[in-house]
Each structure stands twice: as structure tokens, then as C-alpha cells.
C-alpha positions in Angstrom: -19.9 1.8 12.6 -18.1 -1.3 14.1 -17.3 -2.0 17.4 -14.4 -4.0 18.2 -15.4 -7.7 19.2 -12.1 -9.0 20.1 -10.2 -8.8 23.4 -7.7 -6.7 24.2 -4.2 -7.3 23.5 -0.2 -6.2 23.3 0.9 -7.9 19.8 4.2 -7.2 20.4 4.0 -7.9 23.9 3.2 -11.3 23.5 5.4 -11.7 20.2 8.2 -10.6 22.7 6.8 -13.1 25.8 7.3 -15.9 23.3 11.0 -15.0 22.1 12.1 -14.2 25.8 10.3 -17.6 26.9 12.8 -19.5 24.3 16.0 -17.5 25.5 14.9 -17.7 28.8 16.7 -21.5 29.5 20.6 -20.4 27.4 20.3 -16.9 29.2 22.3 -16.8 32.7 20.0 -15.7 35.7 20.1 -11.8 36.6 21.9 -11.0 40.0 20.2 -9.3 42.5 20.2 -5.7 41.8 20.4 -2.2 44.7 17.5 0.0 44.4 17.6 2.7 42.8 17.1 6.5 43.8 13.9 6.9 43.0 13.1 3.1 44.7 12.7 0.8 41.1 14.6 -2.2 41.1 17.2 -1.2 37.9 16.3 -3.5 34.7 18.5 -5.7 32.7 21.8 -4.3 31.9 21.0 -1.3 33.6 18.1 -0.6 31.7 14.9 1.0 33.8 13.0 -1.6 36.0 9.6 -1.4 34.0 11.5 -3.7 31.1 10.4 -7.3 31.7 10.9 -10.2 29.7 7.4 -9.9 28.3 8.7 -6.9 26.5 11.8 -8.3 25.1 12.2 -8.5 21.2 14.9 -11.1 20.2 14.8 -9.9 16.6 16.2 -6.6 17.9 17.7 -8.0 20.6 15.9 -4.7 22.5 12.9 -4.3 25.0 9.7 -3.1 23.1 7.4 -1.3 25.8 4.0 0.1 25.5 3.3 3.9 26.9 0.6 2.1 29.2 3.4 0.0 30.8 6.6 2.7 30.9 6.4 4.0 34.4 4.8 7.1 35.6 7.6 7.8 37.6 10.0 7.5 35.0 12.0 10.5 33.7 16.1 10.5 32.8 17.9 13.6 34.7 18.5 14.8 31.0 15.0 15.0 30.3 13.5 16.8 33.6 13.9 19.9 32.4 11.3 19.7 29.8 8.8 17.6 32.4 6.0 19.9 33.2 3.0 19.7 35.7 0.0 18.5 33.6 -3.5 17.5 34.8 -4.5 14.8 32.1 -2.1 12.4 30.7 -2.8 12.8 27.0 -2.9 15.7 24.3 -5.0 17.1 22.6 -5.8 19.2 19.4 -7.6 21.7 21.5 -4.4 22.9 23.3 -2.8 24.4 20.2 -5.8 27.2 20.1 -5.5 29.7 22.3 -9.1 29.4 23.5 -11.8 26.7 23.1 -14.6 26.1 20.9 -16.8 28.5 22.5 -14.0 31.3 22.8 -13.0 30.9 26.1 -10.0 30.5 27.5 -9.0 26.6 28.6 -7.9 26.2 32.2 -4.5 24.1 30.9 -3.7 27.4 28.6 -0.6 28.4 31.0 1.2 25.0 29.8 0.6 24.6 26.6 3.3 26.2 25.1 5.4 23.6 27.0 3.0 20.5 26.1 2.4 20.8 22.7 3.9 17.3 20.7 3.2 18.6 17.5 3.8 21.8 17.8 5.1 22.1 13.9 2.7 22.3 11.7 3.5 19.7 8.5 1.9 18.9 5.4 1.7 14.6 4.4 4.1 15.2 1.9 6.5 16.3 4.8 5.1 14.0 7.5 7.7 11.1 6.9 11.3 11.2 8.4 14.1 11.1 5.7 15.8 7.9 5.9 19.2 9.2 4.2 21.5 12.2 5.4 22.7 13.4 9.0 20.1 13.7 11.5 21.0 17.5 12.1 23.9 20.0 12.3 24.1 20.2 16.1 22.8 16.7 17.5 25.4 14.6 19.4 22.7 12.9 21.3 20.3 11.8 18.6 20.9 9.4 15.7 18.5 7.1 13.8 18.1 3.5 14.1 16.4 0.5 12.6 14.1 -2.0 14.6 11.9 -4.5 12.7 12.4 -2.4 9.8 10.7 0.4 11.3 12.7 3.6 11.6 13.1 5.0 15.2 14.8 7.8 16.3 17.3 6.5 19.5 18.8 9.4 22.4 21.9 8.6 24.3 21.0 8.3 28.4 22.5 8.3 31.4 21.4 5.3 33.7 22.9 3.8 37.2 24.7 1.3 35.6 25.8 2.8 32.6 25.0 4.4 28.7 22.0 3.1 27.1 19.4 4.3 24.6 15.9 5.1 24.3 14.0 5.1 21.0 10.7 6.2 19.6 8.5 5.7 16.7 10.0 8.5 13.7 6.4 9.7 13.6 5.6 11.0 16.7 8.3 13.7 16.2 8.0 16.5 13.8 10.2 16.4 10.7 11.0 19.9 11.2 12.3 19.3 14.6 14.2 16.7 13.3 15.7 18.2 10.8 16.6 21.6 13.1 19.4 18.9 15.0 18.3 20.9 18.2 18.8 18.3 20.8 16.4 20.6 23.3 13.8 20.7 21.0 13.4 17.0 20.1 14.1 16.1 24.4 11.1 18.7 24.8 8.8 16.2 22.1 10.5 12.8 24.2 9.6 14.1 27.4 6.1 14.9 26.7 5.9 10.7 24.3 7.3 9.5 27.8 4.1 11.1 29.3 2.0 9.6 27.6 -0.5 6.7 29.1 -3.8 6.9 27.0 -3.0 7.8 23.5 -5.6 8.6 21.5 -4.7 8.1 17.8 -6.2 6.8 14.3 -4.5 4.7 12.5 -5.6 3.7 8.5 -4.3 2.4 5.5 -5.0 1.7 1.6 -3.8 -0.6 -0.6 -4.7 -2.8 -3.6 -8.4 -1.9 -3.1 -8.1 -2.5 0.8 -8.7 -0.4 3.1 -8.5 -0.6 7.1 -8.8 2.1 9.9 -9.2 2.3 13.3 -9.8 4.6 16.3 -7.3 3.6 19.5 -7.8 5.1 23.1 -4.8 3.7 25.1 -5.1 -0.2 24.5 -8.4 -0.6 23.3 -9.8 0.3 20.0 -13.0 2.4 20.2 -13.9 1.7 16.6 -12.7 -0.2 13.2 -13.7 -1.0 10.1 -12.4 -2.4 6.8 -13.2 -2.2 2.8 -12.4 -4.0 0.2 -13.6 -3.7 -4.3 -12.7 -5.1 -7.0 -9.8 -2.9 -8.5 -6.6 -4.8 -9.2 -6.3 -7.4 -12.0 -5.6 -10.7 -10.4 -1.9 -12.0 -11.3 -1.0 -8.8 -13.0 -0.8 -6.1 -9.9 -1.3 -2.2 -10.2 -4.5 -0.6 -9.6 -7.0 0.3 -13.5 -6.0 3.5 -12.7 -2.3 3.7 -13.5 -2.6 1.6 -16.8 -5.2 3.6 -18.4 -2.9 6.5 -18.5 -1.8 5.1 -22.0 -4.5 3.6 -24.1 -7.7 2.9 -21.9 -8.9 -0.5 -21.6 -12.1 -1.1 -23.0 -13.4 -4.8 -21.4 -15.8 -6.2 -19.1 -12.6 -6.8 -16.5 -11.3 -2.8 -16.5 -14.9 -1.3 -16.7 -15.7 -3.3 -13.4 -11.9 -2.4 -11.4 -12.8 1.6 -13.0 -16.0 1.3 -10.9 -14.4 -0.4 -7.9 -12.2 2.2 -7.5 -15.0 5.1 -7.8 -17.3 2.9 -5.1 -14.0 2.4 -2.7 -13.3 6.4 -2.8 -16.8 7.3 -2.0 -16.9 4.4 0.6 -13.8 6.5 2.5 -14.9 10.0 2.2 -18.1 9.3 3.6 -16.8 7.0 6.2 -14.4 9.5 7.6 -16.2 12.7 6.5 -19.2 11.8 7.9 -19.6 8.1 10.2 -15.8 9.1 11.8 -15.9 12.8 11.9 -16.5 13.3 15.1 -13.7 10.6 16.4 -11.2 12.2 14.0 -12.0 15.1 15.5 -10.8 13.9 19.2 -8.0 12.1 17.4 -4.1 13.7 18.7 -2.6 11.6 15.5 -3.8 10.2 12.6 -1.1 7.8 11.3 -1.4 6.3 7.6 0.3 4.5 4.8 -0.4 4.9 1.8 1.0 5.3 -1.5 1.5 8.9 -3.2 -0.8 8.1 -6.4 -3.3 7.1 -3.5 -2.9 9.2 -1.2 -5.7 11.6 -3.0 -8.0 8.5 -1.8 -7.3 8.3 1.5 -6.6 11.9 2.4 -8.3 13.9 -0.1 -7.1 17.1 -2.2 -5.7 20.4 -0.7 -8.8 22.0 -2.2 -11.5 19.4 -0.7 -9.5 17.8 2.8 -11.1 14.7 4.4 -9.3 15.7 7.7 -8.8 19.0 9.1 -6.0 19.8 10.8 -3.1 18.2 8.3 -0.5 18.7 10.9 -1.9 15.9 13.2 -1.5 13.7 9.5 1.8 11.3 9.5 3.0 8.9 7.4 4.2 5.4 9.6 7.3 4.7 9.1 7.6 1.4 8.0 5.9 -0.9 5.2 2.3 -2.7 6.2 1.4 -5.9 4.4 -2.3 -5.9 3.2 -4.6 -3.7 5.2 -6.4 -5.3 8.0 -7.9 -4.8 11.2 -5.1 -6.8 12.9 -2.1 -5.5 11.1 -3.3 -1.8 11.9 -3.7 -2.8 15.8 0.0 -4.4 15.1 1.1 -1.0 13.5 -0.5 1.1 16.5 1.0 -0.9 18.9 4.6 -0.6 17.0 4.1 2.8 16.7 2.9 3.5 20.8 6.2 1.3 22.3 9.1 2.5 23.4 12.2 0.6 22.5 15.4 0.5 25.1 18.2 -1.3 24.7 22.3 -1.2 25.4 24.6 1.5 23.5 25.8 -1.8 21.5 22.8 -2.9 20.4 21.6 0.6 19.8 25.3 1.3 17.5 24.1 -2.5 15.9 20.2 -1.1 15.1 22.2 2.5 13.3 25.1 0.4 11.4 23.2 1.2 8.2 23.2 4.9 8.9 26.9 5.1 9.7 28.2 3.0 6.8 31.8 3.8 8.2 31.6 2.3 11.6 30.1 -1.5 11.4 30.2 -2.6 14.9 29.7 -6.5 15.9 26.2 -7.4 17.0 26.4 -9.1 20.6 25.1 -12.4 20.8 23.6 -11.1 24.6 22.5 -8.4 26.8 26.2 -8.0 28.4 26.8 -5.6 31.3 28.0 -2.0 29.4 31.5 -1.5 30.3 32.9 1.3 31.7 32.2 4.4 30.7 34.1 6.0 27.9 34.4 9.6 26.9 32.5 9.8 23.6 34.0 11.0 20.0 32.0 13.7 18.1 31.0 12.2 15.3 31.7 13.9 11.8 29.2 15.1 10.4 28.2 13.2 7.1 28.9 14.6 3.6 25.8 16.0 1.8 25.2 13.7 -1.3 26.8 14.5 -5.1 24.0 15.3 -8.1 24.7 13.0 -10.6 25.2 14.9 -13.8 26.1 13.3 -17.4 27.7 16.7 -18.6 30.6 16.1 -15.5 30.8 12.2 -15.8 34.5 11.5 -18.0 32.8 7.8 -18.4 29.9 9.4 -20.7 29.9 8.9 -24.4 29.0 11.1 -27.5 27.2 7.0 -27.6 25.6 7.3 -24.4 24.5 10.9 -25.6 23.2 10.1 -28.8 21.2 7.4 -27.1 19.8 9.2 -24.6 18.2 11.2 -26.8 16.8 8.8 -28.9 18.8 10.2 -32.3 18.7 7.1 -34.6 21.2 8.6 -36.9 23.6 10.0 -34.7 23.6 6.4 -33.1 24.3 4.6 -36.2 27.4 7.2 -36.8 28.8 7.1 -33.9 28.7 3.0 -34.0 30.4 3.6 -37.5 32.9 5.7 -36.1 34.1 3.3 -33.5 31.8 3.9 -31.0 32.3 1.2 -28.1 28.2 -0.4 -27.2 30.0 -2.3 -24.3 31.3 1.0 -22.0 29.8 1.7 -19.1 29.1 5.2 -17.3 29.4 6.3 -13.7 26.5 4.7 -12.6 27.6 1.1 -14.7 24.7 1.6 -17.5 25.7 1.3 -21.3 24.4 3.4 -24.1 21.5 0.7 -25.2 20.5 0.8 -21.7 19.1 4.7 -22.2 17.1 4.3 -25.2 13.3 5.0 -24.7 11.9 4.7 -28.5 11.7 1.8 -30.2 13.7 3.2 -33.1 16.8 3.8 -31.0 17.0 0.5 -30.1 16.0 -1.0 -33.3 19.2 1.0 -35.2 21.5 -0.5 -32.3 20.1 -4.1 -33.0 20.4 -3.3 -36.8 24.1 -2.5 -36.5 24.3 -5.6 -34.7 23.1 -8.1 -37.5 25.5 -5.9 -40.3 28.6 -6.2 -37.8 28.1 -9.1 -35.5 31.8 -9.7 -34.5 32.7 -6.5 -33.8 31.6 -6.5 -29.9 30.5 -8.6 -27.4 26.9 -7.8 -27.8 25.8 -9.5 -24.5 27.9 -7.2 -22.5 26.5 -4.3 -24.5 23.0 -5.8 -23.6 21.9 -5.5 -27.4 19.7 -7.9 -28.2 19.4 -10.2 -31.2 20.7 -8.4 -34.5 18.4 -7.4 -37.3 19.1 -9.0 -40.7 17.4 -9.2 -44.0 16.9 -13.2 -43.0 15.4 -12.5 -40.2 13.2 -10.0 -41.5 12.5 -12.5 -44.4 12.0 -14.9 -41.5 9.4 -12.5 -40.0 7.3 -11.4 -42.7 7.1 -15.3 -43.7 5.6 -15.6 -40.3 3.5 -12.6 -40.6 2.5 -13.8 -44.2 2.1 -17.2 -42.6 -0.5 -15.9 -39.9 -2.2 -13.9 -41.8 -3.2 -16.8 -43.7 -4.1 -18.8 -40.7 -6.4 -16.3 -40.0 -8.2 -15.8 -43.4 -8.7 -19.5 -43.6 -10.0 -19.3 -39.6 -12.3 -16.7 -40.9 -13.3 -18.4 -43.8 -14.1 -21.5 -41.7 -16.3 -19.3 -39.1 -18.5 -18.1 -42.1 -19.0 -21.5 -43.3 -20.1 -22.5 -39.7 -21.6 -19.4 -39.0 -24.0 -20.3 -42.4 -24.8 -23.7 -41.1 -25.6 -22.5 -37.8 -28.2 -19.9 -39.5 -29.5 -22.9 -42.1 -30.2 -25.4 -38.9 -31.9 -21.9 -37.0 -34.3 -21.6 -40.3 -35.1 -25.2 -40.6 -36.0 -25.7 -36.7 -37.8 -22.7 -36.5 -39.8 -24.3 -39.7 -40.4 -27.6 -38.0 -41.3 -25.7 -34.6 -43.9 -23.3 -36.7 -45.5 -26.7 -38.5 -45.7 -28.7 -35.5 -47.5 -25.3 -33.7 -49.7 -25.9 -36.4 -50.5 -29.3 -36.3 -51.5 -28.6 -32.4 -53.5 -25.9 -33.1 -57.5 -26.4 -33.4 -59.0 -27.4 -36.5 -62.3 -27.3 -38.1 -64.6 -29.7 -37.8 -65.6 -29.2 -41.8 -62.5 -27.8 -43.6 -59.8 -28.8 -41.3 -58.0 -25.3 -41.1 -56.4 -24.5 -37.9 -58.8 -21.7 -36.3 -56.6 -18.3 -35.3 -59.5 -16.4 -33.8 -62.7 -17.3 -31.8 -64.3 -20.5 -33.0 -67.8 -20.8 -33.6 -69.2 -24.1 -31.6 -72.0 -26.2 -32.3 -73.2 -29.3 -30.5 -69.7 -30.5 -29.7 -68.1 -29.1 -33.2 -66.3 -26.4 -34.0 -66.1 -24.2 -37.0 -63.5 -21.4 -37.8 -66.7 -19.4 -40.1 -70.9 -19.6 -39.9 -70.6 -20.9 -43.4 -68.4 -23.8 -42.1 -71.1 -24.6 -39.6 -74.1 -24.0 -41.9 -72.7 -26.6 -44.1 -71.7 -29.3 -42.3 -75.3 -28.8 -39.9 -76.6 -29.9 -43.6 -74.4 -33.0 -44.3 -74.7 -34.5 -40.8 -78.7 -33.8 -41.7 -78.7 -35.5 -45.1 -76.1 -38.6 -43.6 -79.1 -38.8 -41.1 -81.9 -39.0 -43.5 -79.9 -41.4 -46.1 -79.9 -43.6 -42.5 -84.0 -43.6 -41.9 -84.8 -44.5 -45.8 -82.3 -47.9 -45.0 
């Protein structure tokens, strides 16, 4: 368990401080602005007073705020319906049981139907907003937007100077919700985000054998912590994992990344079954990103959960670079803002959702005109399945090549089949095969019939004649040799290495010899325990029997003269 060392701050506050700091000297100064009902002075454009410059995101040409900076007083006349009396800021999991932990009943149990944020259950699979189709059957109000490549979800208001729009983070609202088109029910979830001032949420994500999480209660981070193993090749990318579904890997390299990824799994389940189980817990939302063939990792299986309660799980709506403790704080701090901004900019930030309507982006925040009545939208035609049976441009070629059938292929090329047509969706017949056969009988009609297309638009590669076959087994025959004669060459040199092993380990042995202890009268090297006398030694009694004798003889010889 970490605690967080650094000092608190907004990254997108100051991000924004720095891009409103170089506008700041083109951008003509604001006129002095009435109060308004409730007493704030109105903000830019109309916008609510709590916007400041510090907030403003050039990129999106919108003002980023924090739920610790919105206004506690702050609620749009379409929203106050929803706004109910509550006696602590934030949610919690505890208010979708009907009574406590102990059984009894909590004192906020009148509201909660009213308060609950999430009050749709949703699996992970489920927890991220669609980014394609209409946003539902029966929302005029609602529409989807794009800021900093993060998907929001933007609602038309009502200000004292005009239209403008307020957005919020895709996963703080239910998909179900979402997908319902009830304006009521996603105003209910908006007014109870707006609410908010102390969110307590977990943020964690996995990727390329990083991992990064954190625990956030308003701005600070109670707790963090970050992984990292050994699991991706370096310059090749994709986890062991998903190659050795084929043929597994046998090498130093892939047994080392296998076990990475076993150490890494058990490093997160017992960080956040056991070190972080009782902040998950507390947690209202537990926001990740992570990939589906990793998501077992992070999460767990539906059998054997890491965190109870999936419905508080949800997937962030926009890509993280690699997982650290700074680009979660960035992605909790993206994901806890409100954005508000002009209608323009807001019809600018959903030009990709309405591919029919491409309105100019303003170079400035401009005073909203007057306003207009609005047109009801139409609602958006559900996509076509694509279906080779019904597509006019799909050949008996395309057919035959889709299914891989070598000889149907090379009839239908015989016939007059055309490589170079394209179907509905622009892809010729080569482009379908899967088996190495089907493409080799395409590449085989080629070498036979070489000006009969133009093979580049067919995408066929080189043809296959009997040259370049002759070609290729010369080169096969050719490297076969190469390595006979580099095989040959190892054993000679593999037999001289052995040769100079036996003679060194010859010369070592008689040179062990030589400085071993020799007999004083036979001059053998002594293995065992020598026998000593006077200042000789002897490797047997006899040895020293004998020579005692000698040196007594030499002795006597030396008396007689």
C-alpha cells in the first residue's frame, strides 16, 4: 500500500490555464455582465459564472470543470425537478440495499429511490456507450459528442443569455438509460453528477504488462500503485499469450514473458482482493480500460469476480496511453469535469455523429444569437448487414475463393473469370483466400496467363512458373549444401576443440604430477600419507628401511677415508 507523495492537482485545469493564458491577449475583453437570479455573475457567452479561464480547453474550444469547482448552487430550471434534498454530497453503494450491513434500516432510505446514479445494474461487457447509432427513440434533448477524443454525452439548456450545452463523461451514465432515449431518466442521472463534490471512485488500467490503479476521494488520491513484468517481446508487440495459440514457443524469451504474465495476474488479484478490498468496497465507481482478451486479468471470471458489485464496473470512454500513476489521475480528472460550451461548439464536438449536418467550427466564443425554434431531428437509419448472397458485385470467383476451393478457382479463372472485380465492400476474389493453396492456384494461373489481367489490380502476387520453381529448388538445393558443408566444418572444429581438451587436460595431469611429493629413495609421487624420517620422506617402510642403510653405508665409506 502506497500513499500518494505528490501534491494535489487539476491536470486539466492547468492544461486549460495555459491555453486560456495564450488566447487571453487575441481574445476581446468581456463586458460587464447583470447578475443573475440566483445572484452569479453569468459566464462567458452566457455560460454559468463558475467557468473561468482556468477551466477553458482551446482544443475543444469548451470549458472543462471539475465537480469540486461547479457551484453548489447551480441547477438549470430543466433539471430541478429531479434535485432532491440530500444530507451528504456523494453516493454510495450502500443506498441501493434496502437496509444496511447490520440489517437495519438507513436513515437516507426515503431518498434513495430518487438518488441512485447507477441505478441499472450492467455487466463490463455492457458498461461502455456505443459510439455508432441514434442515441434513443424519444431524445430531442440529448445527443453525443466528442471532446479530446473522449466521448461525452451533451443536453441542450436554457441559460439567461441563450442555448448552450452541458456534457458529461459517457460512463457515469448507465448504458441502459442511454439506450431507453428517455430524456427524464438520463436528466434524473445529470442532476444527481451535478451534485456531486467528493467523488469517490477507482480508477485502473492494464496494458502491455502494465498495470496502474488508484483510489480518488474528491481531488486527492487516497491510494495508488503500479506494476509492471516482463511479458511483451520488445519490437514485436502482443502479449506470449495470444501467439502461443498456434504453435507454442519454446525459448528462454517466451518461457520468461509466460511467467511474467502468471506473476502480473497474481500481483492484481491479491492487490485488489486482498491489500484494496476494503477501499473497493467504499468505491461508488470503479472505471477501467482494458482490453477484452485482458479483461479476465484485471476483473476476473464470472465464476471467481475480483470485485463485487459489477454494476459499479465501467469501461472509460476513451483510449489511455501506457498505464501510469499520472495518466490515471489525468483520466479521473477527465472523467469527474463537466464540459460547457456554446450550441455551436457543441453541433462542432457531434459533427461526426450527424454525418449529414457539418457545421463550421467558430474561430471564438461569439455571443449565441437569437433564439431559434429547433427542428426535430430524424431519427438515423439502423445500419444494413452486409450479406454476400444479396451483393450483385459478388462473383462465382469471389465464392469459390472464399471458400478456399482450389479447383473451382482455377475453373472459374479458365472460364473467364475476372481476378480484378471488386465487391460491395471494394475487395477482390484474392483478397478472401485464407489457405495457402487458394492463393498459390491464383498465382499459378498467373505465371501460365500473365497478359491476361492486370495482376496488380487483382493484388495477385508474382506468378508461379516452372523457372521459378526451377529457380527455387536451385536455391533450396543450393542451401542445403551450405549447410552440409557448415556442418561438416563444425565437426571438424568441434574434433579439434575435443583433441586440444585431451591434450591440456594431459599436460595439466603431468604437471599435477611433477608438483606432487616425491620420495626421497624411489622418486614416486606419494598419493597417501608419507612416512617421514629425519627430514625425508618415503611413500612405503621399505623405502625408508633402505635408504636409512645407504645413507649408513655412504657414512661409513666416509670414516675409512
Amino acid at each position: 500500500m502506497e500513499e500518494d507523495p505528490t501534491p494535489r492537482h487539476d491536470a486539466l485545469a492547468v492544461a486549460s490555464a495555459e491555453a486560456s493564458a495564450e488566447a487571453s491577449t487575441d481574445a476581446p475583453k468581456p463586458a460587464r455582465m447583470r447578475p443573475s437570479k440566483r445572484g452569479e455573475l453569468p459566464g462567458p457567452a452566457g455560460l454559468p459564472g463558475f467557468c473561468r479561464q482556468k477551466h477553458f480547453n482551446r482544443a475543444a474550444n469548451a470549458y472543462v470543470v471539475p465537480l469540486w469547482e461547479v457551484s453548489s448552487s447551480w441547477l438549470p430550471e430543466e433539471l430541478k425537478p429531479y434535485e432532491v434534498a440530500r444530507k451528504r454530497e456523494s453516493f454510495s453503494p450502500e443506498k441501493r440495499r434496502p437496509n444496511g450491513e447490520n440489517g437495519a434500516r438507513n436513515e437516507d432510505d426515503e431518498d434513495s429511490e430518487d438518488e441512485e446514479l447507477l441505478e441499472d445494474p450492467t455487466e463490463s461487457e455492457q458498461s461502455e456507450v456505443a459510439w455508432e447509432g441514434p442515441l434513443g427513440g424519444s431524445s430531442r434533448a440529448w445527443f453525443r459528442g466528442v471532446v479530446d477524443t473522449a466521448l461525452v454525452l451533451l443536453r441542450r439548456l436554457q441559460g439567461d443569455a441563450g442555448t448552450y450545452a452541458v456534457g458529461v463523461s459517457a460512463a457515469l451514465i448507465p448504458p441502459e438509460t442511454v439506450g431507453e432515449g428517455n430524456d427524464a431518466s438520463m436528466d434524473r442521472c445529470l442532476a444527481q453528477v451535478c451534485r456531486l463534490r467528493e467523488p469517490r471512485w477507482a480508477v485502473m488500467a492494464l496494458r502491455s504488462g502494465h498495470f496502474a490503479g488508484a483510489i480518488f476521494h474528491g481531488q486527492e488520491s487516497i491510494i495508488h500503485k503500479a506494476l509492471h513484468r516482463y511479458t511483451v517481446r520488445a519490437k514485436a508487440g502482443g502479449a506470449q499469450s495470444a501467439c502461443d495459440g498456434g504453435k507454442k514457443v519454446k525459448s528462454v524469451g517466451s518461457s520468461l514473458r509466460r511467467h511474467g504474465e502468471q506473476r502480473l495476474a497474481e500481483d492484481i488479484k491479491e492487490l485488489l482482493t486482498v491489500k484494496w478490498a476494503e477501499e473497493l468496497s467504499a468505491c461508488e465507481l470503479i472505471l477501467v480500460s482494458v482490453s477484452k482478451r485482458m479483461k479476465s486479468t484485471l476483473l476476473g471470471t464470472e465464476k471467481e469476480p475480483f470485485l463485487p458489485e459489477p454494476h459499479r464496473i465501467r469501461k472509460l470512454p476513451f483510449m489511455m496511453g501506457k498505464p501510469t500513476f499520472e495518466a490515471v489521475k489525468s483520466a479521473y480528472f477527465r472523467a469527474a469535469s463537466l464540459v460547457f460550451c456554446e450550441e455551436k461548439v457543441a453541433e462542432v464536438m457531434s459533427a461526426r455523429f450527424n454525418p449529414r449536418e457539418e457545421p463550421e467550427k467558430p474561430s471564438k466564443l461569439e455571443k449565441p444569437p437569437e433564439k431559434v425554434p429547433e427542428k426535430e431531428p430524424e431519427a438515423a437509419p439502423e445500419p444494413v448487414k452486409y450479406c454476400e448472397e444479396e451483393d450483385p458485385l459478388f462473383t462465382a470467383l469471389h465464392a469459390a475463393a472464399l471458400a478456399d476451393d482450389v479447383d473451382q478457382i482455377w475453373e472459374e479463372l479458365e472460364e473467364g473469370g475476372d481476378p480484378t472485380a471488386r465487391d460491395s465492400k471494394g475487395r477482390v476474389a484474392y483478397y478472401l483466400c485464407s489457405s495457402a493453396g487458394a492463393r498459390e492456384a491464383f498465382r499459378r494461373w498467373r505465371g501460365q496467363n500473365e497478359e491476361a489481367w492486370e495482376w496488380e489490380k487483382a493484388q495477385v502476387p508474382e506468378g508461379i512458373t516452372e523457372a521459378s520453381e526451377q529457380r527455387k529448388r536451385e536455391k533450396e538445393k543450393e542451401k542445403k549444401k551450405k549447410q552440409k558443408e557448415k556442418q561438416k566444418a563444425n565437426k571438424a572444429k568441434a574434433k579439434e576443440e575435443e583433441e586440444e581438451r585431451l591434450r591440456k587436460e594431459a599436460e595439466e595431469k603431468r604437471q599435477l604430477e611433477e608438483a606432487r611429493v616425491k620420495c626421497d629413495k624411489c622418486q614416486t609421487p606419494i598419493t597417501a600419507k608419507p612416512f617421514s624420517r629425519l627430514n625425508y620422506l618415503y611413500c612405503s617402510f621399505d623405502c625408508s628401511n633402505q635408504h636409512r642403510r645407504d645413507l649408513q653405508a655412504e657414512a661409513a665409506l666416509k670414516r675409512l677415508g
